[in-house]
N, CA and C atoms as a LAMMPS dump frame, in Angstrom:
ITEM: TIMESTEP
0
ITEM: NUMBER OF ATOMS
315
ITEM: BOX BOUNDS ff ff ff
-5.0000000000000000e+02 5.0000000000000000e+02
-5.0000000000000000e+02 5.0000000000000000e+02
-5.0000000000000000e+02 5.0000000000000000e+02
ITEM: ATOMS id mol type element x y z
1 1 1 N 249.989 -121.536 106.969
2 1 2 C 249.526 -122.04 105.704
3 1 3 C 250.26 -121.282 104.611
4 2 1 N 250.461 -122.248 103.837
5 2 2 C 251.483 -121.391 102.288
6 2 3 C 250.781 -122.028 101.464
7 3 1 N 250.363 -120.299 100.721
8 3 2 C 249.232 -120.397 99.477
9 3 3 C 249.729 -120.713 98.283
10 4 1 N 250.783 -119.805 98.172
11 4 2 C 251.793 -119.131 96.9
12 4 3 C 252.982 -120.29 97.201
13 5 1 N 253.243 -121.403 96.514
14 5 2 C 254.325 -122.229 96.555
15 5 3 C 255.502 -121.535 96.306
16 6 1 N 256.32 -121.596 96.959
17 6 2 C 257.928 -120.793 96.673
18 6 3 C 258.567 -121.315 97.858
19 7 1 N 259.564 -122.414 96.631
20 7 2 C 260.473 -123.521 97.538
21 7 3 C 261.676 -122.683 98.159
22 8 1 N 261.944 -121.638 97.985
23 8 2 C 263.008 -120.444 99.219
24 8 3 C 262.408 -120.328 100.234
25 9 1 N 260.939 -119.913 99.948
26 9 2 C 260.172 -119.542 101.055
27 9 3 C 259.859 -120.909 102.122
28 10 1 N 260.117 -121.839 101.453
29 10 2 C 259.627 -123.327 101.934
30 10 3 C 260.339 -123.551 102.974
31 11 1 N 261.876 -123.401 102.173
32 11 2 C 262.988 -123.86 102.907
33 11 3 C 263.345 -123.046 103.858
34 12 1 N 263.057 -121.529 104.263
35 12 2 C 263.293 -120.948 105.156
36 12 3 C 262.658 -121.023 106.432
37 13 1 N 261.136 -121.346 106.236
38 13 2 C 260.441 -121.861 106.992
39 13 3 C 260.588 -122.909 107.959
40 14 1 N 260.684 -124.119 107.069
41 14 2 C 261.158 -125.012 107.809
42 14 3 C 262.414 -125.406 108.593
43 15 1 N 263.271 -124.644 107.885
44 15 2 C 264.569 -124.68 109.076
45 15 3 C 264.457 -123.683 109.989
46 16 1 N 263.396 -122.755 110.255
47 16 2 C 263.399 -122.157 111.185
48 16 3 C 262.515 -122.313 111.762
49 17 1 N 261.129 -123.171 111.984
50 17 2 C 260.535 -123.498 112.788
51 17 3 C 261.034 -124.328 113.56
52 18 1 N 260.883 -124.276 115.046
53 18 2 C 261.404 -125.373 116.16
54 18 3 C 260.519 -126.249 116.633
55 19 1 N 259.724 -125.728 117.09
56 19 2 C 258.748 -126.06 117.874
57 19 3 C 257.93 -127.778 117.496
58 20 1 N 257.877 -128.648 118.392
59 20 2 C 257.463 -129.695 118.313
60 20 3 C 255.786 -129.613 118.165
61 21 1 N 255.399 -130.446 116.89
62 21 2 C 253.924 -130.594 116.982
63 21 3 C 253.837 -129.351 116.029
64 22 1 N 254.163 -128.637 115.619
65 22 2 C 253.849 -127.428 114.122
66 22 3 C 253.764 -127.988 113.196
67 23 1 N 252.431 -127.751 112.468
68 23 2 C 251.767 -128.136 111.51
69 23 3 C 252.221 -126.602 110.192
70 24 1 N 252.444 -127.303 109.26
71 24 2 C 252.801 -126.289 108.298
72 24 3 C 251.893 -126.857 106.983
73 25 1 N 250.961 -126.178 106.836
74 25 2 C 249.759 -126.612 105.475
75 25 3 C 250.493 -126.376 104.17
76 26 1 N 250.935 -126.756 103.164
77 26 2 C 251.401 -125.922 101.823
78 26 3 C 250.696 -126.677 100.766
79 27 1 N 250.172 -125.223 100.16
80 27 2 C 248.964 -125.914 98.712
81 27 3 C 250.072 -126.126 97.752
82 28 1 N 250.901 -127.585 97.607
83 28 2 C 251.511 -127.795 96.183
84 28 3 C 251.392 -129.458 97.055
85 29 1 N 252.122 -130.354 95.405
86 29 2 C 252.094 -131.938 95.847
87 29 3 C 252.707 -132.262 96.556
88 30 1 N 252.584 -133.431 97.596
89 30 2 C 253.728 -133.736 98.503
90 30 3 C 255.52 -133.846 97.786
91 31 1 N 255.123 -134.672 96.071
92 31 2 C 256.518 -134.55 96.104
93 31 3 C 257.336 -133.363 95.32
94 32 1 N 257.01 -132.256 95.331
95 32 2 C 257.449 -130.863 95.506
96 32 3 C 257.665 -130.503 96.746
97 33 1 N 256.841 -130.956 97.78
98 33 2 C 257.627 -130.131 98.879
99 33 3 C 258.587 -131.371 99.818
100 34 1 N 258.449 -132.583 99.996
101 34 2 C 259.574 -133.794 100.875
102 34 3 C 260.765 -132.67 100.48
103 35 1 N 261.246 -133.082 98.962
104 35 2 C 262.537 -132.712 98.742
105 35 3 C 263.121 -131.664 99.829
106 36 1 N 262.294 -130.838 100.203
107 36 2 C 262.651 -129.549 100.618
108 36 3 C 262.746 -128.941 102.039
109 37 1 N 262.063 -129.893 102.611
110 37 2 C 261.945 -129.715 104.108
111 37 3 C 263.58 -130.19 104.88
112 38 1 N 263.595 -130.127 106.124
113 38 2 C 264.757 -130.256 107.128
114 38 3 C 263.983 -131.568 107.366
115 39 1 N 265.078 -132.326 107.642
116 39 2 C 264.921 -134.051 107.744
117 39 3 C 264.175 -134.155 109.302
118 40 1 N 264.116 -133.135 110.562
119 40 2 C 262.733 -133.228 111.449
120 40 3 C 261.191 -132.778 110.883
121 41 1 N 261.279 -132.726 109.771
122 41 2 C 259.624 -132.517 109.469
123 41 3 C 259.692 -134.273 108.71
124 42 1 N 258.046 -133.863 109.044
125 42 2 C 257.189 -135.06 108.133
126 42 3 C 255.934 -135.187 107.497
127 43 1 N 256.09 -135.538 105.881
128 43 2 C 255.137 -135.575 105.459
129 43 3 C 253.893 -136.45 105.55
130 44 1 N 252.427 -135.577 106.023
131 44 2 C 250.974 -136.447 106.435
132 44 3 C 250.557 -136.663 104.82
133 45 1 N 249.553 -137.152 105.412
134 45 2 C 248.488 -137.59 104.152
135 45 3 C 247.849 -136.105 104.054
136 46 1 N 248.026 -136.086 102.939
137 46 2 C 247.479 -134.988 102.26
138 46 3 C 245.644 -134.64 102.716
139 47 1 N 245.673 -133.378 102.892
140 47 2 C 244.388 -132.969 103.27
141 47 3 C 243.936 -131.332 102.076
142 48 1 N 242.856 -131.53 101.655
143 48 2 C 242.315 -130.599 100.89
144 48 3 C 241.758 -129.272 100.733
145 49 1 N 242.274 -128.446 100.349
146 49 2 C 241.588 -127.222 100.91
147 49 3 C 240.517 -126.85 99.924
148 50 1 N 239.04 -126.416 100.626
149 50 2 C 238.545 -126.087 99.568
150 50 3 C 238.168 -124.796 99.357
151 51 1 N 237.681 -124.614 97.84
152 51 2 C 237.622 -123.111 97.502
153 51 3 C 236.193 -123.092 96.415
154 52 1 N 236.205 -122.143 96.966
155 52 2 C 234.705 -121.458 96.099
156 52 3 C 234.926 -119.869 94.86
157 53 1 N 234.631 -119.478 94.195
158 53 2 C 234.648 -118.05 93.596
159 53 3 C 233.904 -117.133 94.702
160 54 1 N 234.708 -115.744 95.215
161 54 2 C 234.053 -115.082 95.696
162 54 3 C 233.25 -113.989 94.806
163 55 1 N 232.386 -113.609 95.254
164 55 2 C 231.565 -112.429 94.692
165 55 3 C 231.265 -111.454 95.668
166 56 1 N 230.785 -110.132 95.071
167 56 2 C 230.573 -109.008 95.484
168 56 3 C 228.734 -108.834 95.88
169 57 1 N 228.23 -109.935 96.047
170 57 2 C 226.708 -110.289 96.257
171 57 3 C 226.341 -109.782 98.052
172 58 1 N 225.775 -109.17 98.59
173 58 2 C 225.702 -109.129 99.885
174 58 3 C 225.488 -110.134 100.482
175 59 1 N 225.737 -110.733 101.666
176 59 2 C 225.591 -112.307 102.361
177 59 3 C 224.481 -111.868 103.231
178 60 1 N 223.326 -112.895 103.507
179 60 2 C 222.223 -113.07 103.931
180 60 3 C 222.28 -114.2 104.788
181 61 1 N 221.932 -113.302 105.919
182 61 2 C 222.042 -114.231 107.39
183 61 3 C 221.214 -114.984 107.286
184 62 1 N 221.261 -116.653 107.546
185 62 2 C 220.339 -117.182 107.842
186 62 3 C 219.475 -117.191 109.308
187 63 1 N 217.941 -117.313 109.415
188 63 2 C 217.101 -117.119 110.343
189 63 3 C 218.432 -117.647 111.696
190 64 1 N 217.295 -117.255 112.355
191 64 2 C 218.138 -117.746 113.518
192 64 3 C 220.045 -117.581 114.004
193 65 1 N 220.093 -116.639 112.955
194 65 2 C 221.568 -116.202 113.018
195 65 3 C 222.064 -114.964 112.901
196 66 1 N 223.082 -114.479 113.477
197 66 2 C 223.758 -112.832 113.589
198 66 3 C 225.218 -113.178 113.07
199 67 1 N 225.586 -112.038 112.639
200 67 2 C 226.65 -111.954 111.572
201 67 3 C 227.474 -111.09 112.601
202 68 1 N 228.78 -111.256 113.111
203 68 2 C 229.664 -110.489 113.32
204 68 3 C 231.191 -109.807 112.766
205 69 1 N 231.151 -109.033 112.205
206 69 2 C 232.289 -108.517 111.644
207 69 3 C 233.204 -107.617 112.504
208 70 1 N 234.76 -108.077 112.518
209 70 2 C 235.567 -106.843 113.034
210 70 3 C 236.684 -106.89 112.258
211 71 1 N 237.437 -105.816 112.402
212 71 2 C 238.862 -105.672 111.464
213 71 3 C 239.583 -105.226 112.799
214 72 1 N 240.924 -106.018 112.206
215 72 2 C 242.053 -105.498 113.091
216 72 3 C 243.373 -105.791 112.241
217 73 1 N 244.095 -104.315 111.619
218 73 2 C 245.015 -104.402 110.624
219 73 3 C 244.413 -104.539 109.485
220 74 1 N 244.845 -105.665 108.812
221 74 2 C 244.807 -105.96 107.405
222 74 3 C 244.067 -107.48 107.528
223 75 1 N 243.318 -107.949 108.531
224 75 2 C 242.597 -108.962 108.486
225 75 3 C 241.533 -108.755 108.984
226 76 1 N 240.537 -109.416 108.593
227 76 2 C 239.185 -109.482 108.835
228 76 3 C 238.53 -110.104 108.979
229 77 1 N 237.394 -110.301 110.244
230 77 2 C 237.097 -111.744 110.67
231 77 3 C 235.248 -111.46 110.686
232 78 1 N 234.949 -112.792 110.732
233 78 2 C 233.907 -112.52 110.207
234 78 3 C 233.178 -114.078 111.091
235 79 1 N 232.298 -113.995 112.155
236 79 2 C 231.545 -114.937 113.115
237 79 3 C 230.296 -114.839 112.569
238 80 1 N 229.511 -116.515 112.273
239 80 2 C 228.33 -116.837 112.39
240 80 3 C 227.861 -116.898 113.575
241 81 1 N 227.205 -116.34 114.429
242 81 2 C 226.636 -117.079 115.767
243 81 3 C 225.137 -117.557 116.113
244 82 1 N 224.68 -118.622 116.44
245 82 2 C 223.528 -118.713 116.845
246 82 3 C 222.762 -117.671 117.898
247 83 1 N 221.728 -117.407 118.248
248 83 2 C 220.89 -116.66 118.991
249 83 3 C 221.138 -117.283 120.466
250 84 1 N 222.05 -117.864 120.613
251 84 2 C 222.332 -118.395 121.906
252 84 3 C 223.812 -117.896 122.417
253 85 1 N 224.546 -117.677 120.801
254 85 2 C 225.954 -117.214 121.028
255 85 3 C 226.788 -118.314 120.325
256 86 1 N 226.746 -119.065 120.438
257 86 2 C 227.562 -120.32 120.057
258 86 3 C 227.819 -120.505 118.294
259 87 1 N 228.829 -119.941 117.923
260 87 2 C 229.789 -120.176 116.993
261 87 3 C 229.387 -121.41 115.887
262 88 1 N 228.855 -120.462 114.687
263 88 2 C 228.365 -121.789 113.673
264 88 3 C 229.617 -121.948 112.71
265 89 1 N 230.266 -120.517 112.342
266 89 2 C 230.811 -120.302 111.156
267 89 3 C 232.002 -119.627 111.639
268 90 1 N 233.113 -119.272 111.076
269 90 2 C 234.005 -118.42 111.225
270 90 3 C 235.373 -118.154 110.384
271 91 1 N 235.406 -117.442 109.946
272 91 2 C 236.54 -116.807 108.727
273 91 3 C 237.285 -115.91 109.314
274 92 1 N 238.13 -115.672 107.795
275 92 2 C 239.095 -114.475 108.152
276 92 3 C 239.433 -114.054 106.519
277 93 1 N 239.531 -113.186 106.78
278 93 2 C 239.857 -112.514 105.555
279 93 3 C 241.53 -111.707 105.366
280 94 1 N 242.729 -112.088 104.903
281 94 2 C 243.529 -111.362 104.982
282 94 3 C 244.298 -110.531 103.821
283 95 1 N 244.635 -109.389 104.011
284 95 2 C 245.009 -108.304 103.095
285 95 3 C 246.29 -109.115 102.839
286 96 1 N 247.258 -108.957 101.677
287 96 2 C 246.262 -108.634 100.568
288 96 3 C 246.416 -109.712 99.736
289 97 1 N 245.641 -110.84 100.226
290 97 2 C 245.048 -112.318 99.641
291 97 3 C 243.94 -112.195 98.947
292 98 1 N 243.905 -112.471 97.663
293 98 2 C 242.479 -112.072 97.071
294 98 3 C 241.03 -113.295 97.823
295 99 1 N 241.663 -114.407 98.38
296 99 2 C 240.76 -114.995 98.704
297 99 3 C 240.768 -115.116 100.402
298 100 1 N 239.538 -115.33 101.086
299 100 2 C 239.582 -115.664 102.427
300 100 3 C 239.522 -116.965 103.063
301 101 1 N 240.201 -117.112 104.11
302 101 2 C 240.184 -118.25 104.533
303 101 3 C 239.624 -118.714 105.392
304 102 1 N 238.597 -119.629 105.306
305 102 2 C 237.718 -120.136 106.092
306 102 3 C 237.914 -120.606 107.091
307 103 1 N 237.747 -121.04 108.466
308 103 2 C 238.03 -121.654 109.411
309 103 3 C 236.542 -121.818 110.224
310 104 1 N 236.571 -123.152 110.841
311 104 2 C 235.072 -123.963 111.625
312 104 3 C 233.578 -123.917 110.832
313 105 1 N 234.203 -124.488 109.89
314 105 2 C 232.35 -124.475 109.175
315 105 3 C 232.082 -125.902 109.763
């Protein structure tokens, strides 16, 4: 995923990814980035990322739920799980991105 649009960074990317079936997310309009890609990529229908303001508020587990936190490096992950185990929520947090990125809500 590319947060920070920077069409060098674009273009390096994409001529150096190989691999068939790589998905490359970039938050700018499709027609800022077509121009820029290697003629084996292709542009999807646009999909949305969403965002909230974070705050410094402590987070409050809901009933029936446990909070797991671990760090490894400069990222930080962060599991909702039910009382059964099974995965409600799950993030990540990475240094040094002021915002975190959500993944399986």
């Amino acid at each position: 995923m590319v947060f920070d649009y920077d069409a060098e960074i674009l273009r390096e990317l994409t001529d150096s990814l190989q691999a068939r079936g790589t998905w490359l997310k970039v938050c700018a309009h499709p027609e800022q980035v077509a121009p820029l890609l290697h003629e084996r990529w292709q542009v999807q229908a646009p999909e949305y990322l969403m965002a909230a303001p974070v705050n410094e508020t402590a987070a409050v587990t809901p009933d029936g739920y446990r909070l797991f936190l671990s760090t490894t490096g400069k990222v930080a992950d962060a599991e909702l799980r039910d009382l059964e185990g099974n995965v409600a929520a799950r993030g990540e947090w990475r240094t040094p991105m002021a915002s975190p990125l959500l993944t399986r809500l």
